[in-house]
N, C-alpha and C positions, 0 to 999 in steps of 0.2 A: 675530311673535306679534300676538294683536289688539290692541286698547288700550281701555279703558274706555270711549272717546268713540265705537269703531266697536259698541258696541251700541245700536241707534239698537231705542228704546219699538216704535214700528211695527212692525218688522220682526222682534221678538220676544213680541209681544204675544199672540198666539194661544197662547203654549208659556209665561207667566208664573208659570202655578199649579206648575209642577213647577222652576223655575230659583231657584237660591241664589250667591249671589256673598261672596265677602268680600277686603277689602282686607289688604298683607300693608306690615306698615311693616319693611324691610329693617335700618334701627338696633335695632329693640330685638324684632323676633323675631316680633312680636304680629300676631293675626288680629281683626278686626273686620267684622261682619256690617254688608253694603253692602245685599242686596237678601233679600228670603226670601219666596219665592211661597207659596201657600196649602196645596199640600202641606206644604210643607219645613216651614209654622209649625202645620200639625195638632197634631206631637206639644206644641210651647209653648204652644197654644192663644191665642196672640198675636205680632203683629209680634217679631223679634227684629233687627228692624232696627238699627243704631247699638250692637249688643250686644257685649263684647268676646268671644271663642271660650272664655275660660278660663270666664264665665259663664254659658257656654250648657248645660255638660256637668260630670259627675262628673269627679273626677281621672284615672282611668282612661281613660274617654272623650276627656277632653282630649287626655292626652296621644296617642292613637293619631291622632286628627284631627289634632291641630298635626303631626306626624311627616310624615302622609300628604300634605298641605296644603303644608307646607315641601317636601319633596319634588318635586312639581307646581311650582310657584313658580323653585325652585333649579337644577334641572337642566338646561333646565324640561323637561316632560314633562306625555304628558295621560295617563289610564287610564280605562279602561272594565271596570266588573263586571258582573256577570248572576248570577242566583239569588237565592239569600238575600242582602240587604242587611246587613239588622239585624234584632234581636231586640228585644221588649218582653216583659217575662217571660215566660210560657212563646209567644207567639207568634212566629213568624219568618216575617219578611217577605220575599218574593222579588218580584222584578223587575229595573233594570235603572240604572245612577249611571256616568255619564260626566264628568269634570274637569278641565277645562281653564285651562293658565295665560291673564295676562289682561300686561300692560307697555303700560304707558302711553309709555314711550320705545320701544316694538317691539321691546326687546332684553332687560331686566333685569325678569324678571316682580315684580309687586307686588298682585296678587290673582289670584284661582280664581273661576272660573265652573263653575257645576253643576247638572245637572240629573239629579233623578231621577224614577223612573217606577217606579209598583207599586200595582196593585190594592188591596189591603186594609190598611187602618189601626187598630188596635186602641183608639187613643187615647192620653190622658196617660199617660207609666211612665217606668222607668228603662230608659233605652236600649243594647245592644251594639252595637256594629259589627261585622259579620260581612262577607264575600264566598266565594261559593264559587268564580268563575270571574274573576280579576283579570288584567288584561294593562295591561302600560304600554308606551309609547310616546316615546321620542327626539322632540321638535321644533328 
């Protein structure tokens, strides 16, 4: 698996606006927001850099992110969706969120790298997590 240090600025730079990363501390369970491009922070309307994941989202929300995130991380495995992403009240958002684990020993992952990609953004609201077309992936 990659490691934190093989994401070299350069070589990701042009694809910044849509990549979110968070770090996954294996003692105590937790995600914490590493990187968050200019999409991913539309709907926060601000960096959410340094943010823990429980405070990014409604309880609902948490919990399905941390589930999905643990997952990725654990087994480890990447996934890829397509369609509807998410919902902001009555809007739903389609396009396309790929998730990839991240181990900085190459073997025992410890964060998620993401990138998603879609057209239209409604703004600030309360968010769902949807997917219409989910596949995961053995690494």
């Amino acid at each position: 698996m990659p490691a934190w240090s093989d994401l070299l600025p350069a070589a990701i730079a042009a694809h910044l606006k849509r990549l979110w990363a968070f770090k996954y501390d294996r003692a105590t369970g937790d995600f914490t927001a590493r990187l968050a491009g200019t999409r991913a922070m539309a709907r926060f309307g601000k960096s959410f850099r340094g943010t823990p994941l429980r405070e990014l989202h409604p309880p609902h929300v948490f919990e399905q992110s941390h589930a999905f995130m643990t997952r990725v991380v654990s087994e480890p495995a990447f996934t890829r969706c397509t369609g509807k992403l998410f919902k902001i009240g009555d809007h739903a958002i389609e396009g396309e969120r790929i998730v990839l684990p991240l181990a900085s020993d190459g073997v025992h992952g410890d964060g998620v790298l993401g990138a998603s990609d879609f057209k239209h953004f409604p703004g600030p609201g309360s968010i769902e997590l949807i997917c219409d077309r989910l596949e995961w992936f053995s690494v």
